[in-house]
C-alpha positions in Angstrom: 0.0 0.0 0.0 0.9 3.7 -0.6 2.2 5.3 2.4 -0.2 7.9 2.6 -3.0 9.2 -0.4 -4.2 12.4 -0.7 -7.9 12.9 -2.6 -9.2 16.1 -3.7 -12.7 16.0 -4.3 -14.5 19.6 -5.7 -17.8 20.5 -6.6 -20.8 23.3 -6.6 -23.8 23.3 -3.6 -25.1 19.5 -3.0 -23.3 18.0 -5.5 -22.9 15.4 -2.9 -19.2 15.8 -1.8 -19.9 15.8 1.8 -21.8 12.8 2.0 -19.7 10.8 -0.5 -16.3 12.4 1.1 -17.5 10.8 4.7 -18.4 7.7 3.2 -14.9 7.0 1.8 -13.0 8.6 4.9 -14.9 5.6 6.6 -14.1 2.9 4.2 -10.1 4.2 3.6 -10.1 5.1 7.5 -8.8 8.7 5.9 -9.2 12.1 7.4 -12.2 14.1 6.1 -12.1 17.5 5.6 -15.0 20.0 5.0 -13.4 23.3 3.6 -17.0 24.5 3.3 -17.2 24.0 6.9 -14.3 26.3 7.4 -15.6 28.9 5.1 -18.6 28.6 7.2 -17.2 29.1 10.2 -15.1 31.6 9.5 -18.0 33.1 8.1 -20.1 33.1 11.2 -17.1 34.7 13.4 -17.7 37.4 10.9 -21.2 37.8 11.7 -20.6 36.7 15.3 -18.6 40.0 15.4 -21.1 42.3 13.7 -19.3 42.6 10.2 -21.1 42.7 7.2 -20.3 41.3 3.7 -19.6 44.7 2.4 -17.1 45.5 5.1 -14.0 43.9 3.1 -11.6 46.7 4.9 -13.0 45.5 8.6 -12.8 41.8 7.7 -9.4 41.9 6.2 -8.4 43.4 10.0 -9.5 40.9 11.6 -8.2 38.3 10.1 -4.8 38.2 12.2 -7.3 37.8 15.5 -8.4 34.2 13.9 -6.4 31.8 15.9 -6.9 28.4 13.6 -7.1 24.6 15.3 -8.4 21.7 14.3 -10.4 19.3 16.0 -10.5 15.5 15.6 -14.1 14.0 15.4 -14.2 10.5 14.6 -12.8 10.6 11.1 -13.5 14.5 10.6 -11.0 17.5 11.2 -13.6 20.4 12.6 -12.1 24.2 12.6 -11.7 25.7 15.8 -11.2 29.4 15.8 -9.9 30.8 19.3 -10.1 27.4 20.6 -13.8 26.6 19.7 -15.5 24.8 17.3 -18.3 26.5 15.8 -21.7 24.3 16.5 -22.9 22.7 13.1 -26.3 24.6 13.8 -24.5 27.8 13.4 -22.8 27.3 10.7 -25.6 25.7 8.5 -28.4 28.5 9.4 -29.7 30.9 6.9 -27.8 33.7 7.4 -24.1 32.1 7.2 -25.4 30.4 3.9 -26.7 34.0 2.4 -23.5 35.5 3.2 -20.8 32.4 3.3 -19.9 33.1 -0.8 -19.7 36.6 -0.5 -16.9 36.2 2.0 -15.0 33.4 1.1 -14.5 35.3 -2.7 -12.6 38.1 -0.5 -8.7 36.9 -1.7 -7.3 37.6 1.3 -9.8 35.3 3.2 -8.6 32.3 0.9 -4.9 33.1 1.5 -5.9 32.9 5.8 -6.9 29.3 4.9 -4.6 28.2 2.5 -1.7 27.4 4.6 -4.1 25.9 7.6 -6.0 23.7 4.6 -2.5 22.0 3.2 -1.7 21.7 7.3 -4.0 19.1 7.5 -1.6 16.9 6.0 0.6 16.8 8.8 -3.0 16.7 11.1 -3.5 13.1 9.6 -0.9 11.8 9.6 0.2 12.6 13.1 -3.2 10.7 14.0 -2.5 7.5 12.0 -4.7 8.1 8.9 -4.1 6.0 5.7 -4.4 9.4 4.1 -6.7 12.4 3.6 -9.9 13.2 2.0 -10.9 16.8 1.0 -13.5 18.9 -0.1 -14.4 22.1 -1.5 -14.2 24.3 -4.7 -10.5 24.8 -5.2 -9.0 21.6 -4.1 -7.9 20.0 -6.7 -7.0 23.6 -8.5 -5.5 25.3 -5.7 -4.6 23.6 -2.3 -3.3 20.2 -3.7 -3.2 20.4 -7.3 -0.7 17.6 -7.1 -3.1 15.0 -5.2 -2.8 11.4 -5.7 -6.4 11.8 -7.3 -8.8 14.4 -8.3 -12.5 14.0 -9.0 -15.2 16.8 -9.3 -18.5 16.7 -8.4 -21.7 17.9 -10.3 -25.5 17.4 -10.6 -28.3 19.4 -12.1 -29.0 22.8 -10.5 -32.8 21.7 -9.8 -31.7 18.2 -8.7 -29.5 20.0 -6.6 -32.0 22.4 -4.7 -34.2 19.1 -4.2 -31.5 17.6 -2.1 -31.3 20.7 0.0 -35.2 20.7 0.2 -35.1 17.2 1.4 -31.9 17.9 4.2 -34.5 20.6 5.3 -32.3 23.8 4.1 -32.6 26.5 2.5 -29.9 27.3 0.1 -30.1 28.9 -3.2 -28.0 26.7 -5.5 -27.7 28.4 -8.7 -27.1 32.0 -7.1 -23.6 30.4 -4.7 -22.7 28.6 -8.6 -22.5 32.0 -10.2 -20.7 33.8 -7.3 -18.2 30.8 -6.8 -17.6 30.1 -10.3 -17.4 33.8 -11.0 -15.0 34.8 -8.4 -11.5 36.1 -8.9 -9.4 34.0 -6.7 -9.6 30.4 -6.9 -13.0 30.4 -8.6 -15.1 27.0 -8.9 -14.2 24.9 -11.9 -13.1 21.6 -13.2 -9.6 21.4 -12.1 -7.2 20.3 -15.3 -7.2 16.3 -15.3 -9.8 15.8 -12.9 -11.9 13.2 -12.9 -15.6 14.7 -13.5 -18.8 12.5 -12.6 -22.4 13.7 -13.2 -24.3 12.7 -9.8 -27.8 14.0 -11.3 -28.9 10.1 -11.8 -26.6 8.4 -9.4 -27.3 7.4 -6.0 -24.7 8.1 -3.2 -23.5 4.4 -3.4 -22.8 4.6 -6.6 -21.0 8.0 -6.8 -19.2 6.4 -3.7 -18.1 3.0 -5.2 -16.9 4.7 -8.8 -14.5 6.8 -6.4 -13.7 4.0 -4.4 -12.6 1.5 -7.1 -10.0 4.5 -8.1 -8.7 4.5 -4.5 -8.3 0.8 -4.1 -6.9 0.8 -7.5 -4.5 3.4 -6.5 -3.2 2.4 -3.1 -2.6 -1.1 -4.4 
């Protein structure tokens, strides 16, 4: 086996990363990580602290004050920012998901999280992981262009808000596409040799297994 894999795995709103990302973090016993999460929760700091989206001036100072941790859960690295770990009912309400594009297109907000996002390398593997899982918009385009393997993620925009429907959130889909896809730094987009599957008629096993047999294929 391969000492250690690394797997980048990008796509838009409920295009099923998270839930296929967990699955093979389980499977691989790899280390799961949520970069939306972090966005999130840096993202509801913001808010915690009364800044607004238009604010870039005021969130640019304050990004110094944002002392980054991680948290192992299970199989999952959770962000802690000044030693706490921002609940998952925070992060997913309404008003980080209105705002939680807006702010993670600000440049400097991506650079804070670059260094911390590669970090979690060493995060792993000081826990014993076979490797890491990781998703988000940029992964396999920006923070390990050189992973072991690269897939992205993408489903119908109306498929897409069903899912959220069903998970019981609100989220408008097609409005985050065209502000992450349309974003200066690090935009959303198939990354150059990525492997791109179509989830819009695929079930989560399925999406999971065609990853997996890549994985297995790749660590034998």
């Amino acid at each position: 086996m391969s000492s250690f894999l690394i797997v980048a795995i990008d796509g838009g709103a409920a295009s099923g990363k998270s839930s296929t990302s967990r699955a093979l973090s389980e499977r691989f016993n790899f280390l799961h990580v949520d970069t939306g999460s972090y966005y999130r929760a840096i993202t509801a700091e913001f808010l915690r602290r009364g800044l607004r989206i238009d604010q870039i001036n005021e969130v640019k100072a304050a990004l110094p004050s944002l002392a980054f941790g991680t948290q192992i859960d299970g199989r999952t690295a959770r962000m802690q920012i000044g030693g706490r770990v921002v609940p998952e009912s925070e992060i997913r309400g309404p008003e980080v998901t209105a705002a939680v594009s807006y702010f993670a297109a600000i440049p400097e907000v991506r650079t804070a999280l670059l260094t911390y996002q590669r970090g979690q390398i060493d995060v792993a593997q000081a826990h014993g992981f076979h490797g890491l899982i990781m998703e988000g918009r940029d992964i396999g385009s920006v923070i390990f262009p050189t992973a072991d393997l690269r897939f992205f993620l993408h489903a119908d925009p109306v498929a897409r808000a069903k899912r959220r429907e069903l998970e019981g959130r609100a989220d408008a889909v097609a409005e985050r596409d065209r502000l992450d896809t349309s974003r200066t730094t690090a935009p959303l987009k198939i990354p150059e040799g990525a492997t791109d599957i179509d989830s819009t008629f695929l079930n989560l096993e399925q999406v999971v297994e065609k990853i997996a047999a890549a994985i297995a294929q790749k660590l034998r």
